[in-house]
Structure formats: structure tokens, C-alpha cells
Legacy VTK file of the C-alpha trace (Angstrom):
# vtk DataFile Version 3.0
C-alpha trace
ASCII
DATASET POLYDATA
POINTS 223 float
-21.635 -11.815 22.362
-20.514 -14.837 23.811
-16.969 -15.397 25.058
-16.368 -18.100 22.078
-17.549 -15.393 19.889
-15.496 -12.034 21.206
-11.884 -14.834 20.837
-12.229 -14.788 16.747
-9.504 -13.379 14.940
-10.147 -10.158 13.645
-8.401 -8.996 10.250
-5.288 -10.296 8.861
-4.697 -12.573 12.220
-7.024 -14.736 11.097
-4.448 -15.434 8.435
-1.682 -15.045 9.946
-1.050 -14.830 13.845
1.165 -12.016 15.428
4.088 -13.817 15.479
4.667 -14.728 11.917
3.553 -11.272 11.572
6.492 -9.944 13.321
8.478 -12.624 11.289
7.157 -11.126 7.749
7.420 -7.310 8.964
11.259 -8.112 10.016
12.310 -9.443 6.787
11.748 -13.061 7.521
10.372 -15.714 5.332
6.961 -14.946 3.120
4.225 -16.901 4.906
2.800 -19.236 2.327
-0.390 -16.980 0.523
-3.656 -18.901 -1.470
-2.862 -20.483 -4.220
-5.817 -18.932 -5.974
-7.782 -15.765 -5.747
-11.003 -14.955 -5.151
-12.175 -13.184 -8.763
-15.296 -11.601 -9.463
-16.764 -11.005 -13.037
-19.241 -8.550 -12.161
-16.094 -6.420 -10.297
-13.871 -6.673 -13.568
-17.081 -6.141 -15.834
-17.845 -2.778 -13.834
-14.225 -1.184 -13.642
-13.256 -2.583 -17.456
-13.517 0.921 -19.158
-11.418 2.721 -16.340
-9.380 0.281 -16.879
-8.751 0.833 -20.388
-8.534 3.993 -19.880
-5.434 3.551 -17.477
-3.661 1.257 -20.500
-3.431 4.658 -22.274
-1.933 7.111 -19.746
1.818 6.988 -20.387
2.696 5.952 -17.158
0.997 2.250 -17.379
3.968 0.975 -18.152
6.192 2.000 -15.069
2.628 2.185 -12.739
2.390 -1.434 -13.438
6.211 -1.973 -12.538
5.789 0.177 -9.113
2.496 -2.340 -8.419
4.261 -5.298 -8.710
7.203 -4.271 -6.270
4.647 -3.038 -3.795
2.000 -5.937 -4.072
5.391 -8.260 -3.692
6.871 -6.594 -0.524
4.457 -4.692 1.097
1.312 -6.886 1.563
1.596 -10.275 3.258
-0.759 -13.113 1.565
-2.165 -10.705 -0.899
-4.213 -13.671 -2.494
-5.802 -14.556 0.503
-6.776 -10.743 1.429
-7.188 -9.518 -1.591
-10.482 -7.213 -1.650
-11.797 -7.764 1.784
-8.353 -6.909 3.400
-6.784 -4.696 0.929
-8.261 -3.100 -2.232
-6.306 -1.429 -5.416
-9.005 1.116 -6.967
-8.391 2.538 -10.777
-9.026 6.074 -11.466
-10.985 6.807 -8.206
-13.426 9.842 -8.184
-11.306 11.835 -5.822
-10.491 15.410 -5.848
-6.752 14.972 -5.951
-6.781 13.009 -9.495
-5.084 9.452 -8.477
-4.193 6.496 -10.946
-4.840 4.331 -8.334
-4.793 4.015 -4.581
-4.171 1.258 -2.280
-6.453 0.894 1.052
-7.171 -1.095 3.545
-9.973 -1.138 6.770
-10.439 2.797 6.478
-7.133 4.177 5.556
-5.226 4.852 2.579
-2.229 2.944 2.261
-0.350 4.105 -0.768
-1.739 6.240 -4.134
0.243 7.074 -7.750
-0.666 9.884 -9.354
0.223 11.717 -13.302
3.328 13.891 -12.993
3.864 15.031 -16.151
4.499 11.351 -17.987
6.255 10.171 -14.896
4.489 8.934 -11.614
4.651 10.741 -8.221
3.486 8.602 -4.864
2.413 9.534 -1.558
2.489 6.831 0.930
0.960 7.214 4.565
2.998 5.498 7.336
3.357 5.992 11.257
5.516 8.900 12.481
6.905 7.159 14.746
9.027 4.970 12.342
10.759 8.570 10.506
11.566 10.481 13.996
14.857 10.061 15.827
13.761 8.350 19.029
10.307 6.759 18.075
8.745 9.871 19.439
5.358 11.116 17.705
6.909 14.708 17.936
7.151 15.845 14.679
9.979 18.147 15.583
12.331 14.768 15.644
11.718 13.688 12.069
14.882 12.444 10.525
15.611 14.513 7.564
18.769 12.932 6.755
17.199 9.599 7.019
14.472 11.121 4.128
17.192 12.430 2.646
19.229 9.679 2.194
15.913 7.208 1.094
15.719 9.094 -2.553
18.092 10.451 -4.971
18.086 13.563 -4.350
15.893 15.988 -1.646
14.125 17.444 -3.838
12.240 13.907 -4.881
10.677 13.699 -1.316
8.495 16.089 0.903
6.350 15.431 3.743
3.578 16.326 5.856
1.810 16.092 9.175
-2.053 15.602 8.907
-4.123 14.900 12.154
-3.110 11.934 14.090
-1.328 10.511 16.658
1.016 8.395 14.189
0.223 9.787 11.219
2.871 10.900 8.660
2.536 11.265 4.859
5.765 10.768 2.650
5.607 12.261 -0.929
7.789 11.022 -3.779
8.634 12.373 -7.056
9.559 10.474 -9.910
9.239 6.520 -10.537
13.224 5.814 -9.792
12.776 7.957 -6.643
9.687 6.008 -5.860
11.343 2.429 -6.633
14.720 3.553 -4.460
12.584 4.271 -1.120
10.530 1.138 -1.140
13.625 -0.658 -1.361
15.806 0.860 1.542
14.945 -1.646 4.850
13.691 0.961 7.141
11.021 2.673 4.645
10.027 -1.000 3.889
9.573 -1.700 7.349
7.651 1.439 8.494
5.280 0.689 5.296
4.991 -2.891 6.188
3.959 -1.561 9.723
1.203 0.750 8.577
-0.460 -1.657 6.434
0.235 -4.439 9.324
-1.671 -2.142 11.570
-4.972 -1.152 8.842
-5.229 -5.008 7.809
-5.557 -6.144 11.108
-8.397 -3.629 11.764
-11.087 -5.767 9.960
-12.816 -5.867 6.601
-11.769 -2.910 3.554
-14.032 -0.513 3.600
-13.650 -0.233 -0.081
-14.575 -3.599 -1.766
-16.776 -2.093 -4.107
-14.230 -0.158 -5.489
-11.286 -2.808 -6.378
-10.062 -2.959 -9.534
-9.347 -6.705 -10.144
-7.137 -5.832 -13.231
-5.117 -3.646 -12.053
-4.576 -6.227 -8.447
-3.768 -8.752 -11.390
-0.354 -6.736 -12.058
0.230 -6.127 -8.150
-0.207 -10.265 -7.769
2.499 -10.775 -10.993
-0.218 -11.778 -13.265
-0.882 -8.780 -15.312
-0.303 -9.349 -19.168
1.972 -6.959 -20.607
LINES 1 224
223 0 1 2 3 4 5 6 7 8 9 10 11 12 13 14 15 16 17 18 19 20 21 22 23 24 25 26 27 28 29 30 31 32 33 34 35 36 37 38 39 40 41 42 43 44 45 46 47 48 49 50 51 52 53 54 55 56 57 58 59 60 61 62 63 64 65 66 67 68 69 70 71 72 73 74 75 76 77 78 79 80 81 82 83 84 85 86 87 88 89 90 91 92 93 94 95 96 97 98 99 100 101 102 103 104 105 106 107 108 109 110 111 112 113 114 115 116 117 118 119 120 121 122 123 124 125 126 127 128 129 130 131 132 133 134 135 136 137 138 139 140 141 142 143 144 145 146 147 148 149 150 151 152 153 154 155 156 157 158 159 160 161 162 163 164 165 166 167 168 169 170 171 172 173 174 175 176 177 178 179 180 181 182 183 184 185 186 187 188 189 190 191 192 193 194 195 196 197 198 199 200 201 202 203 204 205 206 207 208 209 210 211 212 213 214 215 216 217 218 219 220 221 222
């Protein structure tokens, strides 16, 4: 590879360099996204009747709503990544049931699942944004920070998988879910994670975006 070659951007900083990057993950203004998108036919054709399928569940209402406040706040230029840089599937073939998950490079970002006829979330950030002192000790979590991010303690639990900054954050309830992507620090450690996946490189799961469902993240789903 030649030196010209190796100095390419690679993910999202070919958008958008470091610094503005900063400047969006601290609260600062939106960089300016596409003004269109990328659409695919074939893409909508194939997930249609999964599609439908979500209309029906009696949580499309408030899944939509949740979408919309995480497409808005926290994915920069989601026009001009959509698909290759982040991907929204619809009723994925997994094992754990989702209504849809949010990914980007190799990681999971964010998924909504059926509780009862309300929603419950889990969101994967870095540790290192819920402990204490920035450590990745897991022993220096701040409860009362979790605590504090939801109504009530019972709407949140957690978990450690494998990873050196890995934490998982699991919400109960659509109000619960809606409070603790609104509180600045959660915001910011989500903005972080999906900072760090996006500027990994291409999705990893293109195939499986859901165009009409990414049309309510982007504010253009029809009610």
C-alpha cells in the first residue's frame, strides 16, 4: 500500500474529522448531514413484510418515538452514513427476539425488544464512562449515577460481558428508556461508543438494514 493510500480516512472521519467530532460528542453544533439519502428498492422490497409485521406489534407506536430521539442525538450525519456506517435491522433472526437493533462496524449499538406491550432497551457503551474515576474496574461503577438516570432502580440493570470497555445498560419501560437518553452523561457515553464503532470502517451488516424503519430514525417515517 502506498503511503498516499495508508493516509485515507477510515470510517466516519472521512465525514467528519476528529475535531468536529469532539465538537458533536460535547454537545456542540450538529455538523451539517446529506441532504439526501442513499435508498435502495431492492433493500425496502426484501425487508417489506417484516416490516409490516412490526406496524402490528403494539409497541410501533412508542418504538418509532424512541427511533427518532436516538437517530436525532445519537448518530452524527445519519444521512450520509446511513447503511454503510450504521444499520437499523427489523425483526432480526436472533435468539434473544429483538424489534430492532442498531449496529455499526461489528458491534451492536443499541436493540428494543417486546416487554409485555411496552419496550425494554439494552444499549452497549464503554465502562469507562459509568465508573467513578474512568477506571475499567467494574468494582467502581456508579450506581447512584444509574440510579439517578431512570425513574426508579428497578427500570435499569447491568452487566459486564468480555471486554476491556465493555458495559451493557438494560432499561425497562419506554419513559425509563426516553429519561436516560436524555440525561448529558448517558448521552455522551452513547455518543462515545458509537463515535468509536463508526470510525472502525464499513457496517458489517448492510444486508440487513431496514430502510423503513431508518425512515422513522431520519424523521421521515409516516405515521
Amino acid at each position: 500500500m502506498s503511503k498516499k493510500a495508508s493516509k485515507i480516512p477510515k470510517g466516519l472521519r472521512q465525514f467528519l474529522d476528529l475535531e468536529r467530532q469532539e465538537a458533536w460528542l460535547e454537545g456542540g453544533a450538529e455538523p451539517v448531514d446529506a441532504a439526501e439519502r442513499q435508498d435502495s428498492i431492492e433493500q425496502r422490497i426484501k425487508y417489506a413484510p417484516r416490516f409490516q409485521k412490526l406496524l402490528r406489534r403494539p409497541q410501533a407506536t412508542e418504538l418509532f418515538e424512541m427511533l427518532e430521539l436516538y437517530g436525532r442525538t445519537c448518530v452524527p450525519m445519519p444521512r450520509a452514513t446511513e447503511r454503510y456506517y450504521w444499520s437499523v435491522s427489523c425483526l432480526p433472526s436472533t435468539s434473544d427476539k429483538p424489534l430492532v437493533r442498531v449496529n455499526a462496524s461489528w458491534m451492536e449499538l443499541f436493540t428494543l425488544y417486546a416487554d409485555g406491550d411496552d419496550l425494554r432497551a439494552r444499549f452497549i457503551v464503554h465502562l469507562s464512562d459509568f465508573t467513578t474515576d474512568g477506571s475499567l474496574v467494574p468494582e467502581a461503577i456508579d450506581e447512584a449515577f444509574l440510579e439517578q438516570s431512570v425513574r426508579a432502580p428497578a427500570d435499569l440493570s447491568h452487566a459486564f460481558p468480555r471486554g476491556a470497555d465493555i458495559f451493557i445498560v438494560k432499561i425497562r419501560g419506554a419513559a425509563p428508556i426516553r429519561d436516560f437518553l436524555t440525561v448529558p452523561r448517558a448521552l455522551r457515553a452513547i455518543r462515545r461508543f458509537n463515535l468509536t464503532h463508526m470510525n472502525r470502517g464499513r457496517n458489517a451488516y448492510q444486508a440487513s438494514h431496514s430502510y423503513s424503519v431508518a425512515d422513522y430514525m431520519l424523521g421521515e417515517g409516516v405515521s
